[in-house]
N, C-alpha and C positions, 0 to 999 in steps of 0.2 A: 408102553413098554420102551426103556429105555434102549439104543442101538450104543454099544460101545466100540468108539475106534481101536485099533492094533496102535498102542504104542510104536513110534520109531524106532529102529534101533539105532546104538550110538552110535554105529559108522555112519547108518545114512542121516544122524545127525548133526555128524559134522562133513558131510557131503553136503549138506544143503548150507550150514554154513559158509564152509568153505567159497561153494557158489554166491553166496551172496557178498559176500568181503570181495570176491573177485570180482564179481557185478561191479561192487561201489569203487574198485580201484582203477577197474576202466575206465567205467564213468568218469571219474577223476582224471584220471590220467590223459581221457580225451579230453575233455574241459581243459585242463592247463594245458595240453598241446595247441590244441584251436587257441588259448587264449593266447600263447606265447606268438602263434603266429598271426593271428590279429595284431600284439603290441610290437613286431618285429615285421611287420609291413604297413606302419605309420610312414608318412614323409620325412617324422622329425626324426625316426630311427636311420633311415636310411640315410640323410647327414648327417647322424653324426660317425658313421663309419666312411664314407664316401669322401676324400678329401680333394677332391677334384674345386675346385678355389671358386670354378666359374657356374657351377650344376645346378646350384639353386636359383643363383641369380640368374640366368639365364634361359632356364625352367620357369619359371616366375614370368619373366618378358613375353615366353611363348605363347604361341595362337591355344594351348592346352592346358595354361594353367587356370583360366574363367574364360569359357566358352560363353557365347552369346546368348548361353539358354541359360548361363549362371551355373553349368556343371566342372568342378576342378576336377581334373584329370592327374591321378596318385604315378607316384613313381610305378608303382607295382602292376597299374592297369596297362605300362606300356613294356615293362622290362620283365615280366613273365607270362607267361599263357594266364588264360583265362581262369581256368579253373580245375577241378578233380585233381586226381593222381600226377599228371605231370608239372602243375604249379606246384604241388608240395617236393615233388623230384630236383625239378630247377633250380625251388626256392634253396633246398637244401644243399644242391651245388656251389650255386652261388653264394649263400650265407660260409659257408668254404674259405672259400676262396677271397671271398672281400675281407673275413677273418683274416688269413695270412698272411694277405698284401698288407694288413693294415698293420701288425704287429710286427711282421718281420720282414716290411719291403723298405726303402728308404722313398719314399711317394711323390719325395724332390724332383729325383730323377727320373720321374715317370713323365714323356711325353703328351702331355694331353690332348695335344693339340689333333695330331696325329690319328690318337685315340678315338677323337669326334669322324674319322673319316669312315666310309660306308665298309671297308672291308672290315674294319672292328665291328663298328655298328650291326651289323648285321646279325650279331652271336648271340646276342643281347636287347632283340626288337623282334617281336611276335607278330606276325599278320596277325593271325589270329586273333590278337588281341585288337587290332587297329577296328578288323571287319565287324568284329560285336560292338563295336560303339557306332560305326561308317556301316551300317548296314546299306544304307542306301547311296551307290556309286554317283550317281547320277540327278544331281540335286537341277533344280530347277535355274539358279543362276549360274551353272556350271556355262564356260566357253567354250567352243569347236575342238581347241586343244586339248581340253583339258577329257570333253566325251573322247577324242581320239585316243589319249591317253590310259582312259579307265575301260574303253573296248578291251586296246591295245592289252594293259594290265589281265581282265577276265580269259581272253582267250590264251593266257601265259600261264595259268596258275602253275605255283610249283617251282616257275623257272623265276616270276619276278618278284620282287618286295614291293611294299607300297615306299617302302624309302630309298629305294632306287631314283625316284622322283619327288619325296619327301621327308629329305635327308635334317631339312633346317627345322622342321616343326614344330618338334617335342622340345628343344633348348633353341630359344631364337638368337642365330648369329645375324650381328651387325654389319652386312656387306649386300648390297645393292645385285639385282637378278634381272639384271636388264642386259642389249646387247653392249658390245662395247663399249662400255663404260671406262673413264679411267679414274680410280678411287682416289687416288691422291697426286699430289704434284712431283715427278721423279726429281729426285736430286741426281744432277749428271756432272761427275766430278770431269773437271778439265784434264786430260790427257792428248798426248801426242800421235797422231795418227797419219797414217801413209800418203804420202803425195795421191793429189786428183788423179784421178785415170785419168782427167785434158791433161795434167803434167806433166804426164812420162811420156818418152818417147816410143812409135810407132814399133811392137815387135819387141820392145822392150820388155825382161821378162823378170818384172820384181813386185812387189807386195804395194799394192795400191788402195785409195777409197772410192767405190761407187757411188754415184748419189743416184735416186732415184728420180728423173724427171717429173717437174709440177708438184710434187710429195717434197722436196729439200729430205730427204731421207737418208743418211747415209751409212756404211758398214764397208767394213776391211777385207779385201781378199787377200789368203798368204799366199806366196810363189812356191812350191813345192818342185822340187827338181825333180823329175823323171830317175826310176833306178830299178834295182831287181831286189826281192828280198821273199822269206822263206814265209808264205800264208800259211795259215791254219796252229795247232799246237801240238805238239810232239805227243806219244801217248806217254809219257811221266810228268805230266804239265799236272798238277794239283790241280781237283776241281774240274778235269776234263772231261769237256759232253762229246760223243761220240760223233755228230754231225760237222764239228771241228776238221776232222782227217780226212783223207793223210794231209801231211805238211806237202808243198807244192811249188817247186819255182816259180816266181812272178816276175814280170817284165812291164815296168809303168812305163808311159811319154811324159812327158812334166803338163802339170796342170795347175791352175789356183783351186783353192776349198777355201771357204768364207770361216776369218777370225774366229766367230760366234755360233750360236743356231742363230738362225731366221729369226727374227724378234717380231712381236706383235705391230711395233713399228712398220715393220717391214711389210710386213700380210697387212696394215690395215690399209695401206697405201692402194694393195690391189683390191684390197675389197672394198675400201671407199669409191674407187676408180669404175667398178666393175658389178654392184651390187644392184640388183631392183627385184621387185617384188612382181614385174609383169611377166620375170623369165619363167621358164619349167623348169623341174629341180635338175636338168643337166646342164642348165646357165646358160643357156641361147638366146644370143640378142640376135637383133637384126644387122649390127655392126661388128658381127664378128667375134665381137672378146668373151672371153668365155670368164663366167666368176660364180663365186660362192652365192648360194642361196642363204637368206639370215637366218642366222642357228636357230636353236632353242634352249631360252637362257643362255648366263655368261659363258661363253666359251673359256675365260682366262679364269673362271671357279672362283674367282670374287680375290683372287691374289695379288692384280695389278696387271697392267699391261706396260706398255713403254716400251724400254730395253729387254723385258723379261724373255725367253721364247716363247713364240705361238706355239699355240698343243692343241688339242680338239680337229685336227684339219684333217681330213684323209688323206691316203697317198695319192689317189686322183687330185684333190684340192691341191698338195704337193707340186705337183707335175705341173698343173695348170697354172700358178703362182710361176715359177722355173718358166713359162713359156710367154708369159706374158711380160716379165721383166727381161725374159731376152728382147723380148719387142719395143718396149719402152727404151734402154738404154743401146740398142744395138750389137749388143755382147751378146755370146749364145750360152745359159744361163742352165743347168740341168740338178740332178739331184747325185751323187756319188755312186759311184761303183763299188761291190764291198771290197772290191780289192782297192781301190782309190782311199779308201774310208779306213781301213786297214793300215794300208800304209802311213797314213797321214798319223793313225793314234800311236801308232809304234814311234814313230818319229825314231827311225834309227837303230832301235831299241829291238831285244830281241826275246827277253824273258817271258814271263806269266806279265808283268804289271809294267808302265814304263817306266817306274817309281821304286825305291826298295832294294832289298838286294839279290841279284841277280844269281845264285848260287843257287842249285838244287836244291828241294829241301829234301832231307834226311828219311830214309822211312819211319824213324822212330817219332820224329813231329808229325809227321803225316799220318803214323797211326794214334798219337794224341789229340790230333784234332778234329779227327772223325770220331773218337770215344768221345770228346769233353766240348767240340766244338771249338768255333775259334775260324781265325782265316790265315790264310797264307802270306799276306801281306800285312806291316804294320798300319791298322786302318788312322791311324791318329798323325801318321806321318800322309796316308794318303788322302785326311783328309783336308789337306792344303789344296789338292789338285782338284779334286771333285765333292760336290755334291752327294751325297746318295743317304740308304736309312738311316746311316748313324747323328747325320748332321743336317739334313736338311728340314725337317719338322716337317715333313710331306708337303713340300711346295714345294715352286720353281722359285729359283733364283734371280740377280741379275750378274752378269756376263763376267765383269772384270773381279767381283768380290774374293777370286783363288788366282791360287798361279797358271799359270800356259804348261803347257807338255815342253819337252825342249824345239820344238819346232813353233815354239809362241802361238800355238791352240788352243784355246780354252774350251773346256768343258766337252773333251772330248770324250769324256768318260762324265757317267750321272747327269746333274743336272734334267734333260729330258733327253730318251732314246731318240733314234735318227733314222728316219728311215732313208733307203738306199735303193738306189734303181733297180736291181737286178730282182727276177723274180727268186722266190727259193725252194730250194731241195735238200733236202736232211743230208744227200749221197752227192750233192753237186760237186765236191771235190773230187770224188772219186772217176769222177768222167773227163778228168783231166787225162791225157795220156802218161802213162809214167817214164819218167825221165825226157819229157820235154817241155819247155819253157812255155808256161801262158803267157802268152802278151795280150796288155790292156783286156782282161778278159771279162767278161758282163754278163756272166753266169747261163740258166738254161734258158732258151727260147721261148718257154713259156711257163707258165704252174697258173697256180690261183692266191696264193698268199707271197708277199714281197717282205726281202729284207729289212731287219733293225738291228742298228749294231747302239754299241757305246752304253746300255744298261740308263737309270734313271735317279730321280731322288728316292725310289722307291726301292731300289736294290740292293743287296747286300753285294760287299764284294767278288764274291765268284761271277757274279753277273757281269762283273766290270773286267776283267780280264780283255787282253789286246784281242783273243781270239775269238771271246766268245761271241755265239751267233742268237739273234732271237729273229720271230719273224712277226709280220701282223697275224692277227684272226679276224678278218671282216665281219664274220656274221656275229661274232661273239661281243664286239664292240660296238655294234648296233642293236644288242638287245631290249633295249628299252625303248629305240626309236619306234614310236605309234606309226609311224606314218607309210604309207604304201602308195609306191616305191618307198624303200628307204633313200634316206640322204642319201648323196654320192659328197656330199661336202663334208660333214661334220659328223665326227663319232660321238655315238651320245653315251660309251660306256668306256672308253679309254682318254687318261687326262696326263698321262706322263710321255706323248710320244712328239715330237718336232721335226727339222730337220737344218741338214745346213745345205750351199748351196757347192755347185764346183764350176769353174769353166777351164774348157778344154786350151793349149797355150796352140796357137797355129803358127808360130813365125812374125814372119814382116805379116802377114796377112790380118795378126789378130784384131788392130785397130777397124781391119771395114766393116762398114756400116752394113747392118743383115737388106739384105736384099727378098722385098716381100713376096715374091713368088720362088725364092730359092731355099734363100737362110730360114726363113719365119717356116717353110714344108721340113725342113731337115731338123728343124728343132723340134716340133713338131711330131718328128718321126724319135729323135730320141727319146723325149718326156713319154711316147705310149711304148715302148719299146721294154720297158720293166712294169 
């Protein structure tokens, strides 16, 4: 006996159609989606959109492009997650976005160099991705350092990158990760410079050159004439941070502040003088001098040393530097006061900038350039004076390459920040009395984080202003240091900060010679004194 089926009916005959066209159109439509993103995370697609000059070739040079096991390592393994839903989210962020830069950026005037540094980097570099290929931290020819390092790394997750310490990997830069190194030969163009400190006479108070005994080292100090003038920024000063205020009569004695920052010159003299590997990380010899323990990696970031500033130093290395070059030259040798440091960038000068023009701005600009952005100062004319992000390609400089402030200072602004003796307080101005005169004043008795003034190659203009304030973050720019104790020498997470030096002007007195149980306690007292 035959069983006959119930025909269909035609709706749910073309419901079943319907389903299966849509079936096939998924299908498809997944197929050509995977497939587009298969042919649009090839390497060759990614240059040809990518026009960064140097990404291939230097991708290519790297430890990632044939690995020792013979595995090449794809753009895409290292510049998006690994996989699922947020590699396609990424992907399609970034296929975005490199679209738009590419069509309607002009790509000339994109800084690359800049670009290669860790705070870009970062946006753009997936652990995640790093850790599925490096499953195993802890390889068997791994050094002390480097297990201190990947301890260090595990018990941080979240806080650290693997390219906090493996910045050069993925594109290999040409520059040397040893310690002080000097990568090339400086050209030092002949200039005129200040009578010898033996030249002048005793109590004599004008702008001289120190040399550094046994080192032949030498650096300018300006004579700064003692005066009074109005700290801090008014509250209509464009760009004003609240820790600024109130403005405050100040009362200086004259002192000298060094031409320059500190140059590497300068610090390698006390850390060649002062360096071993037998000390403890507080620098305790048995003869007394206290110095830097040897970093880890270049401290100068593979830029140059020479004339350029030292950077990487703590403000204890600071201080200690300041104490022992009092001792070698007999001059009592300190780091700046902010009021000293203050005074010195103003040179005179009493606006937002020491440069520019000096006239209110309008509220009508001022409310244009908080809509549209922009700065208060002409930065093309300021960038004759300093260094900072518009001109510096994120490195340090050397010294004389801009003009002086008009008190013939350089780089008192950009370049690399400064730190300053005094400790700091957001409210320290405020513990001023009002309506009476600081004299020589050297801030609160104590805190835990110490003044930076003068901004860096990193800063945009508002940072550079005569008033404004920054301060260190100790633990934050030791973040990556493995080691326990941390350094007390070297920061291993901040690369734009320096200093310069000052000495204080005493009269007929200033020529004697420090006296080791009186001068060498009293300097002593003032380098821990901030």
């Amino acid at each position: 006996m035959k069983v006959r089926l119930p025909k269909l009916s035609l709706l749910k005959s073309k419901l079943f159609i319907g389903l299966v066209i849509g079936f096939f159109l998924t299908a498809l439509s997944i197929y050509f989606l995977f497939g587009q993103v298969k042919r649009t995370s090839t390497n060759e697609y990614c240059e040809s959109c990518h026009v960064h000059p140097q990404a291939t070739k230097s991708w290519k040079a790297g430890a990632h492009y044939k690995t020792a096991s013979g595995v090449v390592t794809n753009c895409v393994d290292c510049h998006l997650p690994p996989e699922g839903l947020e590699y396609l989210v990424e992907k399609s962020k970034a296929g975005a976005r490199d679209l738009f830069s590419f069509y309607f950026t002009d790509t000339s005037l994109i800084d690359w160099e800049s670009r290669s540094g860790l705070e870009h980097a970062a946006g753009f570099i997936y652990d995640d991705s790093c850790t599925r290929c490096h499953v195993e931290l802890f390889q068997l020819e791994l050094n002390n350092k480097g297990v201190d390092a990947h301890l260090h790394y595990r018990k941080n997750l979240g806080e650290l990158l693997c390219i906090n310490c493996h910045l050069k990997t993925g594109h290999f830069h040409d520059e040397p990760d040893e310690q002080f190194v000097q990568l090339e030969e400086e050209v030092v163009e002949e200039r005129e410079m200040a009578p010898l400190v033996s030249e002048i006479e005793p109590g004599a108070f004008v702008n001289y050159t120190e040399i550094i005994p046994g080192a032949e080292v030498r650096f300018e100090m300006v004579a700064v004439e003692g005066g009074s003038f109005l700290m801090g920024s008014p509250d209509s000063e464009a760009e004003r941070v609240e820790n600024e205020g109130p403005q405050h009569d100040v009362k200086l004695s004259s002192y000298w502040i060094g031409k320059t920052e500190a140059s590497w010159r300068e610090f390698d003299a006390y850390y060649s003088e002062t360096v071993t590997r037998e000390k403890n990380e507080l620098g305790e010899m048995s003869d007394a001098i206290t110095g830097p323990t040897p970093p880890y990696g270049s401290p100068d970031q593979g830029w140059g040393k020479g004339s350029r500033p030292a950077v990487t130093m703590t403000h204890y290395a600071a201080r200690k530097y300041c104490e022992w070059l009092s001792m070698v030259t007999g001059r009592k040798y300190r780091l700046p006061t902010e009021a000293e440091w203050e005074f010195a960038a103003r040179a005179g000068t009493e606006g937002a900038y020491f440069v520019g023009s000096e006239e209110p701005e309008s509220w009508f600009a001022g409310f244009r350039r908080k809509l549209f952005g922009g700065s208060a100062v002409d930065e093309e004319v300021f960038g004759r004076y300093a260094w900072f992000a518009l001109n510096s390609k994120r490195k340090t400089h050397l010294p004389f390459e801009n003009e002086p402030n008009p008190w013939d200072l350089h780089n008192m602004f950009g370049n690399v920040s400064e730190f300053c003796l005094d400790w700091y307080a957001p409210d320290a101005y405020s513990l001023h009395p009002a309506g009476q005169v600081a004299v020589d004043p050297r801030g609160p008795d104590s805190g835990t984080e110490h003044v930076v003034r003068g901004g860096s190659y990193r800063s945009e203009t508002n940072e550079l202003r005569s008033a404004a304030r920054g301060f260190t973050r100790h633990d934050a720019w030791l973040k990556t240091d493995p080691q326990n104790p941390k350094s007390v020498w070297w920061y291993s997470d901040r690369r734009e900060v320096g200093f310069r030096v000052v000495r204080e002007y005493e009269g007929a007195d200033t020529e004697r010679a420090a006296d080791p149980e009186t001068d060498a306690v009293k300097t002593s007292v003032l380098g821990e004194s901030g």
